[in-house]
C-alpha positions as CSV (number, residue, x, y, z in Angstrom):
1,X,0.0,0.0,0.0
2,X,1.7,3.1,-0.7
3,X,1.7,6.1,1.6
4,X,0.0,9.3,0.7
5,X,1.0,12.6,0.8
6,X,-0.1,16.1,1.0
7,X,-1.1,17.8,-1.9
8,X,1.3,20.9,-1.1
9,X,4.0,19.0,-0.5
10,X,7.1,19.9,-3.0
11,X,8.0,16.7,-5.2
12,X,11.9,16.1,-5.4
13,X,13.4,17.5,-8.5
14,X,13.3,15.2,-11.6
15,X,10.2,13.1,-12.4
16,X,7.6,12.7,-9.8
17,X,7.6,10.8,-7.1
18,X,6.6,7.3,-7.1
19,X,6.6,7.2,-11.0
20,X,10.0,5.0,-10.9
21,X,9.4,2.6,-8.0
22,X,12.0,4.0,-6.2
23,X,11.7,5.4,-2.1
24,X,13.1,9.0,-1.8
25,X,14.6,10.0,1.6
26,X,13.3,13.4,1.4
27,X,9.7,12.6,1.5
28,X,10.6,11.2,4.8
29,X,11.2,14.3,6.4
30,X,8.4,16.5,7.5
31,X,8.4,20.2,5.1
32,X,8.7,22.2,8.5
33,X,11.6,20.4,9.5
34,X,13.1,21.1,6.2
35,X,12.4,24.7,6.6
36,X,14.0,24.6,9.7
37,X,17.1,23.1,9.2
38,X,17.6,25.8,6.1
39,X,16.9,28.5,8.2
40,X,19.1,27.4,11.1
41,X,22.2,26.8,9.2
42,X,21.9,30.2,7.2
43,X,21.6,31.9,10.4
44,X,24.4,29.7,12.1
45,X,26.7,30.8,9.4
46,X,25.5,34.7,9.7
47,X,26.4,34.3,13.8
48,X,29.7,32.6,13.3
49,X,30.6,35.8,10.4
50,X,29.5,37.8,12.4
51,X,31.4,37.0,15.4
52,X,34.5,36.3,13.9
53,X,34.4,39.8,12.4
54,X,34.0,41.1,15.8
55,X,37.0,38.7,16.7
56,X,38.8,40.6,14.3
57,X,38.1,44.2,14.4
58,X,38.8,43.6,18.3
59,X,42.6,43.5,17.0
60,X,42.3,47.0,15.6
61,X,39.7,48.9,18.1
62,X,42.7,51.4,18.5
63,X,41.7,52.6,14.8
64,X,38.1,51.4,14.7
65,X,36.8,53.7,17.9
66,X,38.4,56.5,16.8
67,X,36.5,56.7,13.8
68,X,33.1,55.8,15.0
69,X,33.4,58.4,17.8
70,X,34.6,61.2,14.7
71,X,31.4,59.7,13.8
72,X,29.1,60.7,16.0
73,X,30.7,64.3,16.3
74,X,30.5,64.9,12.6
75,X,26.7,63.8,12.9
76,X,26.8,66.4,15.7
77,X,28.5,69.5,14.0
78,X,27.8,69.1,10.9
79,X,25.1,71.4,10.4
80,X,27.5,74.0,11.9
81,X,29.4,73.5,9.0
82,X,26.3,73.6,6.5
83,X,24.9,77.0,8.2
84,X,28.6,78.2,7.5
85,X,28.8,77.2,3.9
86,X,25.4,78.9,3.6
87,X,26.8,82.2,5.1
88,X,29.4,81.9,1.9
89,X,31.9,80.6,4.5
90,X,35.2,79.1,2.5
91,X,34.6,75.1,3.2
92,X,37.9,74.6,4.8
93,X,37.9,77.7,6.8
94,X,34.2,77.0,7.8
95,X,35.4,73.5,9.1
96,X,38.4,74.6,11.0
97,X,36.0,77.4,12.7
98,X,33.9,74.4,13.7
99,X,36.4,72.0,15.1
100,X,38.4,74.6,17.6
101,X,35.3,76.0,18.4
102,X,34.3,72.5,19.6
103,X,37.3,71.9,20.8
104,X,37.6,75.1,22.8
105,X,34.0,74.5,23.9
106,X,35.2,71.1,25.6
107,X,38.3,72.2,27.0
108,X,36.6,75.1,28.9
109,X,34.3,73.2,30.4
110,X,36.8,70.5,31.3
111,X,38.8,73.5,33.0
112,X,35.9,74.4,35.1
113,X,34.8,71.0,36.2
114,X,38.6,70.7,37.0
115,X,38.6,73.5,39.1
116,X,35.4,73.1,40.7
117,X,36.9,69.5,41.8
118,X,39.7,70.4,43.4
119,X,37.7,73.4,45.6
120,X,35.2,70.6,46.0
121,X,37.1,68.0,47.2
122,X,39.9,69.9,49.6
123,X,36.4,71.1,51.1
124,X,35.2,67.7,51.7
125,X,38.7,66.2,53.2
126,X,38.3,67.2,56.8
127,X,34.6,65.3,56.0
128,X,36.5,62.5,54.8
129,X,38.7,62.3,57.7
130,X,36.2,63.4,60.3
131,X,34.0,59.8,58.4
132,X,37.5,57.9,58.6
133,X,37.4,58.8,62.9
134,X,33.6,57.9,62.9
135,X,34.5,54.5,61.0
136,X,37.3,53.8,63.1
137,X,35.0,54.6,66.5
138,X,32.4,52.0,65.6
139,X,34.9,49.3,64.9
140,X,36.1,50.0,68.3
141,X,33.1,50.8,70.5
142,X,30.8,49.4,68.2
143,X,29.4,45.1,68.4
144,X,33.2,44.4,67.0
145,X,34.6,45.6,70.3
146,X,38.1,45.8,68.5
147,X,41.2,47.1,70.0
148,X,43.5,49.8,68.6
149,X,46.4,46.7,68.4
150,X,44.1,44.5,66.2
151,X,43.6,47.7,64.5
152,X,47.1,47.9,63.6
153,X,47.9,44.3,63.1
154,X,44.9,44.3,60.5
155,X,46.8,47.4,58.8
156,X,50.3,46.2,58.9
157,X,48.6,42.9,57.1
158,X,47.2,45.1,54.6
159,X,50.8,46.9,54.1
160,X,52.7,43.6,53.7
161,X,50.3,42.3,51.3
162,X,50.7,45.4,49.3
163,X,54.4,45.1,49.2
164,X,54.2,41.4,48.6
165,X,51.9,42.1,45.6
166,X,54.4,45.4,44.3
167,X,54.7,43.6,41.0
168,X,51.2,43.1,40.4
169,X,50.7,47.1,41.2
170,X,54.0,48.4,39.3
171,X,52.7,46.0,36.1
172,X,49.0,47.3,36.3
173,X,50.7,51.2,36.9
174,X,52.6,50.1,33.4
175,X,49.5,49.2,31.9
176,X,47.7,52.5,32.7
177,X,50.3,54.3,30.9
178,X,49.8,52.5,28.3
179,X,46.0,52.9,28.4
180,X,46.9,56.7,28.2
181,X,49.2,56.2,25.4
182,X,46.6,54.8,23.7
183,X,44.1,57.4,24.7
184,X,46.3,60.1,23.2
185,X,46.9,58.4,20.1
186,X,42.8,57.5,19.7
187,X,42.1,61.5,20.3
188,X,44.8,62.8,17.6
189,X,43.1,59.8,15.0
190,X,39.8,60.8,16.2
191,X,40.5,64.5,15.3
192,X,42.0,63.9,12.1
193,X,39.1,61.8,11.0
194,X,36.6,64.6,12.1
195,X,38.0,66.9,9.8
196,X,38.0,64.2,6.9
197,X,34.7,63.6,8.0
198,X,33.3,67.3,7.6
199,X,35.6,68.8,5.0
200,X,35.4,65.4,2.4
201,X,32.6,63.1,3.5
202,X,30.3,62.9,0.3
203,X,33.6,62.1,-1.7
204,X,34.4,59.4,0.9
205,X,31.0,57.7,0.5
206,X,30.9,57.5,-2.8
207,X,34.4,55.8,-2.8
208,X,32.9,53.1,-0.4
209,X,29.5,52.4,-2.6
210,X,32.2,52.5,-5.9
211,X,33.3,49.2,-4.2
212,X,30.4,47.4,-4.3
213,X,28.8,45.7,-7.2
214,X,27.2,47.7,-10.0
215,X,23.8,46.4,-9.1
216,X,24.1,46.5,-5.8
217,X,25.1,50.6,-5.4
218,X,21.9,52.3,-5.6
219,X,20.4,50.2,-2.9
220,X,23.6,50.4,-0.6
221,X,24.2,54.3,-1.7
222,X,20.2,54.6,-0.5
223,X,20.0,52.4,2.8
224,X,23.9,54.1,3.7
225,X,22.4,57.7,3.8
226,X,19.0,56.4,5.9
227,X,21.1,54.6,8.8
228,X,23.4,58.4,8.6
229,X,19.9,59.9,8.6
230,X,19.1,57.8,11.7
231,X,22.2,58.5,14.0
232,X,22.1,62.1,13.1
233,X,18.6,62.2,14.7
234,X,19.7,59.3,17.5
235,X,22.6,61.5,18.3
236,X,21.0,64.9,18.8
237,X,17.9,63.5,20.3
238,X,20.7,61.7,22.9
239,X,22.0,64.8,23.7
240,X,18.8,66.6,24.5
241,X,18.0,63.7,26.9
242,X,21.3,64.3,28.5
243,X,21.1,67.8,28.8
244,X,17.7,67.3,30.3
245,X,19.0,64.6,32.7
246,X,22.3,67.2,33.6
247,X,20.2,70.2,34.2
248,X,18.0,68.3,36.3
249,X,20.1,66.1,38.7
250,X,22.5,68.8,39.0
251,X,20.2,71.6,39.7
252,X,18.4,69.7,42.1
253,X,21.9,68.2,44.0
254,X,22.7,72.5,44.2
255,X,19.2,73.3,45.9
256,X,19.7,70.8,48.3
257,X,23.2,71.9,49.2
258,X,25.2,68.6,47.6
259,X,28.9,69.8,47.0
260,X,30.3,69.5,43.3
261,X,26.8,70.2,41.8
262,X,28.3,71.1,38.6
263,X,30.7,68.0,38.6
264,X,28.2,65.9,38.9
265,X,25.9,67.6,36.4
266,X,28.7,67.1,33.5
267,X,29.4,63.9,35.2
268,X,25.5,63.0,34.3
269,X,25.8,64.8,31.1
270,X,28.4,62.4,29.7
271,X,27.4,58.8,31.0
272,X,23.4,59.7,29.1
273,X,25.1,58.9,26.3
274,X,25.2,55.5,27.2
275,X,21.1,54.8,27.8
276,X,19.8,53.4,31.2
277,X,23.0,51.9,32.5
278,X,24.5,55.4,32.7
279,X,22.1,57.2,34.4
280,X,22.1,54.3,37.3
281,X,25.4,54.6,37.4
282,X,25.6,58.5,37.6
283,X,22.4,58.5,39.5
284,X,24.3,56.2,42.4
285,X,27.3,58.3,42.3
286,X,24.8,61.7,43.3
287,X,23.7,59.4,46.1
288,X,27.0,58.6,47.5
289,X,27.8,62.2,47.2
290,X,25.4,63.3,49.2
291,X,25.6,60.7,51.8
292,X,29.1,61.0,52.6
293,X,28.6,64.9,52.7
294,X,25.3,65.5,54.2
295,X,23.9,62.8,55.9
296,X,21.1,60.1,55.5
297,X,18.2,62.8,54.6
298,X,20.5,64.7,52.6
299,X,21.1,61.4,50.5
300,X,17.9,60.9,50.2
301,X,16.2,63.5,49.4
302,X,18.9,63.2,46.2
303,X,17.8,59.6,45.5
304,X,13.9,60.8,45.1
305,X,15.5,63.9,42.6
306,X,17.3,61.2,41.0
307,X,14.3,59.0,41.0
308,X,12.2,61.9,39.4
309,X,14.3,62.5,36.6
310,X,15.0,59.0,35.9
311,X,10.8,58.7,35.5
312,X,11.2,61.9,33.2
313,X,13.4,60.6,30.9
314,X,11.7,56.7,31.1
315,X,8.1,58.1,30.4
316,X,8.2,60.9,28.7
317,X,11.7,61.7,26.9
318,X,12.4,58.1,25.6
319,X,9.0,57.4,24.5
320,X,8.1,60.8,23.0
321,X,11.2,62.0,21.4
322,X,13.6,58.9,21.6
323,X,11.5,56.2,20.3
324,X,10.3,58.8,17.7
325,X,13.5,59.7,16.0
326,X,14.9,55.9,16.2
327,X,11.8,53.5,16.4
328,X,13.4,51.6,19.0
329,X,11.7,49.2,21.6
330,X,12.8,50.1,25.0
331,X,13.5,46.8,25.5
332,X,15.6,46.6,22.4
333,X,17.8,49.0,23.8
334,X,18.2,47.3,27.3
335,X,19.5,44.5,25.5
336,X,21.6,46.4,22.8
337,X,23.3,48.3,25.8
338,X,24.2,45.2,27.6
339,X,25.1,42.9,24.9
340,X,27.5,45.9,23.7
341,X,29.1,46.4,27.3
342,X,29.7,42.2,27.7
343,X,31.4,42.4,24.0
344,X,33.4,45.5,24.1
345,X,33.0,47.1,26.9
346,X,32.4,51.3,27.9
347,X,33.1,51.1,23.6
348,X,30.2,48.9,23.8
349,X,27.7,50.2,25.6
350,X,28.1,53.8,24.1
351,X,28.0,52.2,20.4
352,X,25.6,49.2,20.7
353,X,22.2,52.0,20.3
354,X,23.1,54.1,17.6
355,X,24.6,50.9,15.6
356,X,20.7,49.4,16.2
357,X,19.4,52.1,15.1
358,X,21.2,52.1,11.7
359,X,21.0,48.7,11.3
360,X,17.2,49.2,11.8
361,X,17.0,51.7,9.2
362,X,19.1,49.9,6.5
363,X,17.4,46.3,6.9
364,X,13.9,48.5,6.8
365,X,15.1,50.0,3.7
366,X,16.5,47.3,1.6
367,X,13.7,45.5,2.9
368,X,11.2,48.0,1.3
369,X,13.0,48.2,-1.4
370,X,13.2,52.2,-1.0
371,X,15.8,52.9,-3.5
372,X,13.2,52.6,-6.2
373,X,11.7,55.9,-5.3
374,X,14.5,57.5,-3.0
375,X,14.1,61.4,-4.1
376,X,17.9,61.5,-2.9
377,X,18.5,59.1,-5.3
378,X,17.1,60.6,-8.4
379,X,14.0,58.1,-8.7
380,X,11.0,60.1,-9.3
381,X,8.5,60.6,-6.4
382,X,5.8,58.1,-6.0
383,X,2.4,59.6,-7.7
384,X,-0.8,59.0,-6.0
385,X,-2.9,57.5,-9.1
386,X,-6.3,59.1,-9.1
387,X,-9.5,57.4,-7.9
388,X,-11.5,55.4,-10.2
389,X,-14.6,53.7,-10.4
390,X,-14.5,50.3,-10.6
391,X,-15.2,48.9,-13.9
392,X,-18.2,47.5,-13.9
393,X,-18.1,43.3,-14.0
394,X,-18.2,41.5,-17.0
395,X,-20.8,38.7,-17.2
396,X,-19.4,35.4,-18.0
397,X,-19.3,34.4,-21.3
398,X,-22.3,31.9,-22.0
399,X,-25.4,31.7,-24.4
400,X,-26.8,35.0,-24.2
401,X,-23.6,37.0,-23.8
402,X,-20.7,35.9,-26.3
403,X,-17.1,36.3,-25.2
404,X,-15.2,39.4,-25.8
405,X,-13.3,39.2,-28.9
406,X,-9.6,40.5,-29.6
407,X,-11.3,43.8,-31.7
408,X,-13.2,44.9,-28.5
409,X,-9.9,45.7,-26.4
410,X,-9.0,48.7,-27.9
411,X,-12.6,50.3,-27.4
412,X,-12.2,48.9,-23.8
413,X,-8.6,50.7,-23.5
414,X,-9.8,54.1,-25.4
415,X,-12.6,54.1,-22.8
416,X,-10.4,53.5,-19.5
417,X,-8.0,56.8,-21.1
418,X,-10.9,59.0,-21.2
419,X,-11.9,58.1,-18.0
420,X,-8.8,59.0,-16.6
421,X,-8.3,62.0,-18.5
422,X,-11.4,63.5,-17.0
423,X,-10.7,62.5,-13.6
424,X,-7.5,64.1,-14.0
425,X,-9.6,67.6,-14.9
């Protein structure tokens, strides 16, 4: 008795099955199983490119950083540079006002943070000590009940075990100045790729999309300039959230008399930029601040500020205005952010949004085809046909009503044209 199958079953290539006597293998295994096991070892072989690209650039994040952080400023200050050009600016001239005045912009503010620190914080020593002596009296009269010689033994312990680890300190002190070596040479690349960036970056792109195949240029050309589109708008809209986040944790540590307000504003300013994770982690340092200054109140009196603004920025700003400008799941970004800080770190974390958010936009785009009708592009906007009436139905062919012949479709064509010309009046 042979076994039937289902009618929408694919037959193996060749001549039917079953017409030749012989058993095939394949009609054995279930179609969703097939499916399956094609979709699983294309995707396996996308995760294993994928991470061994990673593996790779991982060898040369001293030069990849650098660039995707002249990036993000370009997509920043560029339109500092277009209002310029529009003023009849010289383009190099209106790019070298735009990078010192950045540059000149950050290094003031670093000075005044700088200086507000070291006020700051030879203010808050004699709070530091005067915490040290309060540590020091619990341990003694507190449920420890320790004496000032196990003090001492427990701090010459700690001394000997720093000298016995010297090596491990002097080699870490090694890598550190290394790690600034490295810091230095990142900023001098990263400034020489911003001004790449903002004096030649058309020219650039079109080198890049010249590399791909002929076909495949106006749809990589196209989808390129949406994911730019969408970290320009992720990038700005970042920054307003940051601002908004600065202004109000650092305002609100001032009014309650937390020292290094404006420290801790910039401090809030910069870890924004890397979403959710860095407003914890700046939010907990306010905390501390005020704890170790001002008491238990003081501290948290900061928490519900730092509470308040964290709602702000959850409920209103990243909804609203974030998920707006990068149509990007909240969720999506929790994992983004911590997949990025487990692969590459603080690199990591600050990257993993904005490269979403292009990746969203190019995937969309290629997907939709959008290249086909990209103004930016040259393709010719998409025109809304006018409406029509529906043509009335045909009766089916039978006694009374004889097919239509060949000779009738030209009247039938001359009569849709007129139709369309006077809707189109």
């Amino acid at each position: 008795m042979n076994r039937s199958f289902p009618e929408n079953r694919p037959l193996p290539a060749g001549r039917s099955a079953g017409t030749d006597g012989r058993h095939h293998v394949r009609e054995d295994v279930p179609y969703a199983l097939r499916i399956s096991a094609a979709w699983a070892w294309r995707v396996g072989l996308i995760l294993v490119v994928g991470g061994l690209l990673v593996w790779l650039l991982s060898f040369v994040s001293l030069l990849i950083i650098p660039l995707m952080v002249a990036a993000l400023i370009s997509a920043l200050i560029s339109p500092v540079v277009r209002f310029l050009r529009k003023a009849k600016v010289p383009k190099s001239l209106a790019v070298a006002i735009t990078i010192l005045g950045f540059l000149g912009l950050i290094g003031g503010a670093l000075s005044l943070v700088g200086r507000q620190l070291y006020i700051g914080f030879s203010e808050l020593w004699d709070q530091v000590l005067q915490g040290i002596g309060q540590v020091q009296g619990w341990l003694t009269n507190g449920p420890l009940r320790l004496t000032n010689e196990q003090l001492n033994s427990y701090l010459n312990e700690a001394l000997q075990q720093l000298q016995s680890n010297s090596s491990a300190i002097f080699s870490s002190a090694l890598s550190v100045g290394s790690t600034a070596g490295h810091l230095f040479t990142g900023l001098l690349l990263t400034i020489f790729a911003l001004i790449f960036f903002l004096y030649d970056g058309e020219r650039i792109w079109r080198f890049i999309v010249g590399l791909l195949p002929k076909k495949a240029r106006a749809a990589g050309n196209g989808a390129g300039r949406k994911g730019w589109t969408s970290m320009v708008q992720y990038i700005r809209v970042q920054m307003f959230v940051a601002f908004v986040d600065a202004v109000g944790i650092g305002v609100g540590a001032a009014i309650i008399g937390v020292p290094l307000a404006l420290p801790l504003g910039v401090l809030v300013f910069l870890g924004s930029f890397i979403p959710i994770i860095g407003a914890l982690v700046t939010g907990f340092v306010a905390v501390l601040l005020a704890l170790v200054a001002n008491g238990w109140v003081n501290a948290l009196i900061m928490l519900a500020i730092v509470l308040g603004v964290q709602q702000l920025e959850g409920h209103v700003l990243q909804p609203l205005v974030m998920g707006k400008a990068v149509s990007l799941h909240p969720l999506a970004v929790v994992l983004a952010v911590a997949g990025g800080s487990m692969v590459a770190g603080i690199a990591g974390a600050l990257f993993a949004v904005p490269l979403l958010a292009i990746l969203n936009s190019v995937v969309k785009y290629i997907a939709g085809r959008g290249w086909e009708t990209d103004p930016a592009l040259g393709a010719p906007p998409p025109v809304e046909e006018p409406y029509m009436a529906p043509e009335p139905a045909l009766a089916s062919p039978g006694p009374g009503n004889p097919p239509e012949t060949s000779d009738q479709e030209p009247v039938r064509r001359r009569r849709v044209q007129l139709r369309r010309k006077e809707s189109d009046k």
